[in-house]
Every structure is written in C-alpha cells, then in structure tokens.
C-alpha positions as semicolon CSV with decimal commas, in nm:
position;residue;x (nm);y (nm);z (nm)
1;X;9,646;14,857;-19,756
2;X;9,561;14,484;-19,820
3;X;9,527;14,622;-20,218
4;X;9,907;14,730;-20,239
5;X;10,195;14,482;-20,260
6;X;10,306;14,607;-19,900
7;X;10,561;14,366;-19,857
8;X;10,829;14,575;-20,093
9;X;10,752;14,869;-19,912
10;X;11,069;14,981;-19,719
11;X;10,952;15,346;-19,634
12;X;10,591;15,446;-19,460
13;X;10,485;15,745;-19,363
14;X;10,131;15,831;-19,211
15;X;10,189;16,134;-19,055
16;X;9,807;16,242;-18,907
17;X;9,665;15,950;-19,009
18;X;9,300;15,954;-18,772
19;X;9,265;15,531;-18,924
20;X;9,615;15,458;-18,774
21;X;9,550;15,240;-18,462
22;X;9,775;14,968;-18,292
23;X;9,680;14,703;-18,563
24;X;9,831;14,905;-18,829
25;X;10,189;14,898;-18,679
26;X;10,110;14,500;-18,583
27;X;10,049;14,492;-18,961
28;X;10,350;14,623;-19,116
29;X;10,537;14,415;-18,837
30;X;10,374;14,096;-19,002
31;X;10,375;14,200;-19,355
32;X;10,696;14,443;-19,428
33;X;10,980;14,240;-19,365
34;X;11,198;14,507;-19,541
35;X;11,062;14,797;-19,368
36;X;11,319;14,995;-19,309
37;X;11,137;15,349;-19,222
38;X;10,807;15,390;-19,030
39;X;10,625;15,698;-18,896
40;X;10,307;15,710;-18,788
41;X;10,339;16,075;-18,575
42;X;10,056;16,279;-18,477
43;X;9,805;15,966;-18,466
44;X;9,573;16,025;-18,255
45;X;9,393;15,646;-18,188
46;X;9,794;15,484;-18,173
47;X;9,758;15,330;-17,831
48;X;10,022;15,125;-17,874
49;X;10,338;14,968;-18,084
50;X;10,351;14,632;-17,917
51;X;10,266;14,266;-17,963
52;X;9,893;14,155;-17,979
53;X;9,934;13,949;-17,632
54;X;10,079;13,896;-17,333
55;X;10,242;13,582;-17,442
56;X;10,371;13,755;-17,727
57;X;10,448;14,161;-17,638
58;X;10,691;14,211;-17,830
59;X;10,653;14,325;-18,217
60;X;10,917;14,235;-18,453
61;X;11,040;14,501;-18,764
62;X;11,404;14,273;-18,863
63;X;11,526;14,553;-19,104
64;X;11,345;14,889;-18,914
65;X;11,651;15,105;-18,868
66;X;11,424;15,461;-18,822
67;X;11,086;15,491;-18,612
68;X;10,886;15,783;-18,525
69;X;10,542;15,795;-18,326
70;X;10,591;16,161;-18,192
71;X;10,255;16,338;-18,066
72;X;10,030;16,001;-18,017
73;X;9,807;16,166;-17,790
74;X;9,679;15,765;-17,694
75;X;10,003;15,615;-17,713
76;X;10,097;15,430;-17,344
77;X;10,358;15,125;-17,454
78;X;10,636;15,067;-17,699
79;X;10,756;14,697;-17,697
80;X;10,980;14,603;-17,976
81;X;11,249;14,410;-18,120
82;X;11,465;14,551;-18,418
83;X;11,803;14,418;-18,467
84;X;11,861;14,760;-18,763
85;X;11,693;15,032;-18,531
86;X;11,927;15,337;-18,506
87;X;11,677;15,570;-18,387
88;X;11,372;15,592;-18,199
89;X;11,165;15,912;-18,186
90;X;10,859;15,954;-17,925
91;X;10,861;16,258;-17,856
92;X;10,558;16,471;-17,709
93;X;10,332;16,137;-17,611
94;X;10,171;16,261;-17,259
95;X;10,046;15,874;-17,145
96;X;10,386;15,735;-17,286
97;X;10,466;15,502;-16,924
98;X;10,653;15,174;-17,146
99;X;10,905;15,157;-17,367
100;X;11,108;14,857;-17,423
101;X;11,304;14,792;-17,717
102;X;11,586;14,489;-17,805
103;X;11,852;14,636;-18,005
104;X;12,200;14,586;-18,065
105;X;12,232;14,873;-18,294
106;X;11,990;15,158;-18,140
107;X;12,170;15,501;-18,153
108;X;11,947;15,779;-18,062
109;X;11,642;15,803;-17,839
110;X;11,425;16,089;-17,815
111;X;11,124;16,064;-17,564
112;X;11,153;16,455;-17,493
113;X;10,815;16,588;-17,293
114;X;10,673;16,262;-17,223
115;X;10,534;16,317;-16,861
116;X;10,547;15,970;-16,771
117;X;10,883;15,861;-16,829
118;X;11,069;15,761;-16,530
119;X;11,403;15,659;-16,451
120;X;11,310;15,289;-16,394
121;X;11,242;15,273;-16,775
122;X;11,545;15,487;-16,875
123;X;11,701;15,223;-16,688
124;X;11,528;14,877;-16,833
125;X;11,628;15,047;-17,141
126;X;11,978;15,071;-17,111
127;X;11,988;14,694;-17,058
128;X;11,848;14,629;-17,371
129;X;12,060;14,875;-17,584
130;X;12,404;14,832;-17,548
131;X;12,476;15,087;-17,817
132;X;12,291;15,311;-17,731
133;X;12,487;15,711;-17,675
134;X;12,241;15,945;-17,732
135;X;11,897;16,040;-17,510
136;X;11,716;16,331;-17,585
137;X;11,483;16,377;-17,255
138;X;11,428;16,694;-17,233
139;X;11,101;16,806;-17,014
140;X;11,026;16,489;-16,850
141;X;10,966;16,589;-16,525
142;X;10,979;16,225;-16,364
143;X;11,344;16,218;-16,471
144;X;11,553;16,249;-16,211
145;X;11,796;16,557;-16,261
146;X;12,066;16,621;-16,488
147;X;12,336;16,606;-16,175
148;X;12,236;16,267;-16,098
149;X;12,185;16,107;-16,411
150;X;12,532;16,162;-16,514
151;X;12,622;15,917;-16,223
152;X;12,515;15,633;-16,494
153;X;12,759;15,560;-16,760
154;X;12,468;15,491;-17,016
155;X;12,330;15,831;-16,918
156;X;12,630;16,029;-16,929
157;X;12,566;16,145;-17,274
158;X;12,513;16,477;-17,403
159;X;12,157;16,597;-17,448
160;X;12,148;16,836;-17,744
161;X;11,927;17,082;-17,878
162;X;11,706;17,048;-18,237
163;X;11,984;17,145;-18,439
164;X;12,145;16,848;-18,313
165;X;11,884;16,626;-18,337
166;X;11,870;16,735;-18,696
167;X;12,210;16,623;-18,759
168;X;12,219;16,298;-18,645
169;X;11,879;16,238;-18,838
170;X;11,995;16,348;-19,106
171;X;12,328;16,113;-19,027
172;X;12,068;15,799;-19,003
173;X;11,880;15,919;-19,337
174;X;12,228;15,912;-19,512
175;X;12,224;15,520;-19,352
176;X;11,942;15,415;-19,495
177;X;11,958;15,499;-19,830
C-alpha cells in the first residue's frame, strides 16, 4: 500500500482480503484523510476497527460517510469517530461485543446476527448518534424484544427487510458521489 499515493484515495474496497488486520484500518485512518468509502467485509484476521491504545481508542476517518466490516469472523470492537458517517454495516460478526461510534450525521446501522450485541450497547450508541433513525438488528438474540424496544424513542424505528436495506444504500451511494 505504502507504493500507492493512498492519500487521494476516497473509495477502498478489500472485500476477502486474508492480509487485512486491525493495522490496515488504523492505516487508512492515518493516511486517507478523504476517505470517504471503506469495506473491508469477509476479513477474516479484522479483530478490530479501533485506536492503537487505551489512551487513544478511538480511530478517526473525518470524511468516512460509508463503512462496511460484515462477516469478520475475529472482529470484537468498533470505536470510531466520523463526523460524515451515514451508515455503518456489521453485519454477521459472531464476537462483535463493542461498538462505539461519534457521529452527528450517522443514518443507518446494521449489526443484524451479531450474537453479542446487547441492549447496553444499543443504548451507549444512541448517545453518541443523535441522528441516528434506522437499526437493522435482526437475529441478535441478546436484544431485548421487539415489544420492549419500542419503549425507547431512538429504538422506535422500523426494522426493514434487504430490499430496504438496499434502498437506503443505494440512497447513501447517490450521497457520496
């Protein structure tokens, strides 16, 4: 990567990428200031999209408006800050237990089968999202159930099917280009 002029790049895709570990996202953090797409899906040694410390946890992507790290078998924490982000997909990630994320513009959430979610970080995330509308959360069975999680404004949303979720990705590709 070092070879490329990576700092231009504003789209990244590396879709079943075996290399892709945590320092690859801490990379593009550091070095992409103008990324504005990043998936790194179906990466199988992605433990994490966080910070490289505890005094610093948080990872920084400025212009990120789109990120997707669906089917990271490894992948336990998401701690970010992206002031762009409209949607976050992580989606199928069975050791998925932390995801925080500072937004003002974050849209659309989709942590669907994720077997550790829980309602305490459904919660946390709420507080740190305050335009957030949409969560897809479909088979997470440490969710509490649909009946009571329409007693929370922020969760009083509608959770829609694929063709949905299509849409409003396709909505937030129309955004970024």
């Amino acid at each position: 990567l070092q070879k490329f002029q990576i700092q231009n790049l504003t789209h990244v895709n590396l879709t079943g990428c075996s290399g892709v570990t945590s320092q690859v996202a801490i990379y593009f953090s550091e070095k992409c200031d103008g990324l504005i797409s990043l998936d790194l899906s179906r990466s199988p040694n992605l433990t994490y999209v966080a910070g490289r410390t505890l005094i610093f946890p948080t990872l920084p992507f400025p212009n990120l408006k789109k990120l997707v790290v669906n089917q990271c078998s490894q992948l336990s924490q998401i701690n970010i800050k992206a002031d762009q982000l409209l949607l976050l997909e992580a989606q199928d990630n069975p050791n998925l237990s932390i995801l925080k994320v500072q937004s003002e513009t974050l849209k659309t959430v989709n942590i669907s089968k994720n077997s550790k979610m829980t309602d305490q970080v459904l919660d946390e995330l709420g507080e740190t999202t305050p335009s957030l509308t949409t969560i897809f959360c479909k088979e997470c069975p440490q969710l509490a159930d649909k009946k009571r999680r329409q007693q929370f404004p922020l969760f009083s949303q509608t959770l829609v099917n694929k063709e949905n979720l299509e849409k409003i990705e396709q909505a937030c590709e129309r955004k970024l280009t």
